[in-house]
C-alpha angles and dihedrals in degrees: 000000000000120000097240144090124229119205117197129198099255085067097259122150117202105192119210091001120203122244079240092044091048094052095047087058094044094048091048091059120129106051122113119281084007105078103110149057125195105188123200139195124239109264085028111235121210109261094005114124163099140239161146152222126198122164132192103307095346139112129279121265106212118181133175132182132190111189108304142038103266086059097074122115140178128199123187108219131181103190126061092215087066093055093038082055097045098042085048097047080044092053092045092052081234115186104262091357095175097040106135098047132091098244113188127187110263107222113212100151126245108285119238107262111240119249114263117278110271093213133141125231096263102042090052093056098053094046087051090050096043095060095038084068091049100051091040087060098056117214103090110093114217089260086059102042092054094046076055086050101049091041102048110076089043110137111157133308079348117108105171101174112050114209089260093050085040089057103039087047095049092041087048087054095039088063102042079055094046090053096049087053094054108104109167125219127227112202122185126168091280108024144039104208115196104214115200118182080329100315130134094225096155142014121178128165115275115255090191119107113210095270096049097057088047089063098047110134124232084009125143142192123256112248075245142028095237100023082163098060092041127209093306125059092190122025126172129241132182108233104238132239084266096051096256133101129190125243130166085352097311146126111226112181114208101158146257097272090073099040112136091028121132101226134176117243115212109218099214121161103252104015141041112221116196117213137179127177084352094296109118106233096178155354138211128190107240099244097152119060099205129139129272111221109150109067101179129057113261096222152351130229118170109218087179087074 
């Protein structure tokens, strides 16, 4: 399964299309009420996109945009397996996925932007909170979720939020949401690690074999081969007055009968170990990925005396 959505123009939506599903729409182009594809990412993203248009014997009309007006592009193709190859390298966020066609800037002209929201501060809040339960329940597409925007706050003859404002508030909020949503994966021989604002959430063991990891698509390497571990293995910490000390961002309680006390803080993946004189005196499981960049104790106080 592919991470997109097609939309026909018959006003169907395939969800998580198939390559094979997605070459069956696209050979079956030309007919009436079936001449274009609009293809969307999964989460969509406002002005991202690909499609195509094919009537009756003609070229193929292929178009892609990625965010704002000067990025988009337009490519004439005869052949359907041109556009089947390029829709499917485009799904799979494939390295130079339209190489081979002439692509050409397709010129629209910048929109006019829509006059700011005369709202008042009430009535903001509920429409903002209005569409944030909408798009946390996730079923409303973006066109949906404007059509709710623009139609809310209707009383009368009194139509607040016009279609443009509508779309450029929902699409604001949707990617608030989409960000939020991203959790990146860190993937090493042994481990898949699910990252969240910083945060270990999640390790399982890798099913990925070498190669495979080598093929995954969109993927990039960490700024360092263990970011986890960071640039010291071992780093030193005075124990505190309470019995705790602070390392990667983290509280590691060891106790008060070591305060004062210089350790050595073992820098594992998932746990932090605390040592002194080679006794183990406590261990923390490694819950925040952040960077290690202080390897010596800033200073040393002596409770015992």
């Amino acid at each position: 399964m592919l991470a997109i959505t097609v939309l026909t123009e018959d006003g169907h939506r395939h969800v998580r299309a198939s390559a094979g599903k997605l070459a069956e729409l696209v050979n079956r182009l030309g007919g009436q009420n079936d001449r274009f594809l609009v293809i969307q990412r999964i989460p969509d993203l406002p002005e991202v996109f690909i499609q195509v248009w094919h009537e009756d014997e003609g070229d193929y009309e292929l178009e892609h945009r990625d965010g704002a007006s000067d990025r988009h592009f337009q490519a004439v193709v005869d052949r359907p397996e041109s556009v089947i190859a390029a829709m499917t390298r485009w799904a799979r966020l494939e390295d130079e996925w339209g190489s081979g066609l002439n692509w050409t800037p397709l010129d629209l002209g910048l929109p006019e932007p829509p006059p700011s929201l005369e709202l008042d501060e009430d009535e903001r809040k509920e429409l903002d909170a209005r569409i944030r339960e909408v798009i946390v329940g996730g079923y409303a597409t973006r066109a949906q979720l404007a059509e709710i925007a623009q139609d809310y706050l209707v009383s009368g003859d009194r139509r607040p939020v016009s279609p443009e404002q509508a779309r450029r508030l929902v699409d604001r909020m949707w990617l608030e949401r989409v960000d939020a949503q991203r959790d990146p994966l860190r993937i090493d021989a042994q481990t898949v690690r699910v990252i969240a604002e910083g945060v270990l959430v999640r390790t399982r063991p890798s099913p990925l074999t070498p190669s495979q990891r080598g093929r995954l698509h969109g993927a990039r390497l960490a700024q360092s081969p263990n970011a986890a571990v960071g640039r010291f293995p071992k780093v030193q910490r005075v124990v505190a007055g309470n019995g705790t000390l602070m390392v990667a961002g983290c509280k590691v309680q060891v106790g008060q009968v070591h305060r004062g006390k210089v350790v050595t803080v073992a820098l594992e993946e998932t746990r932090f170990r605390v040592l002194f004189e080679g006794e183990e005196l406590s261990e923390r499981p490694r819950t925040v990925i952040k960077e290690v960049n202080r390897l010596r104790a800033s200073g040393h106080i002596d409770y015992r005396i």
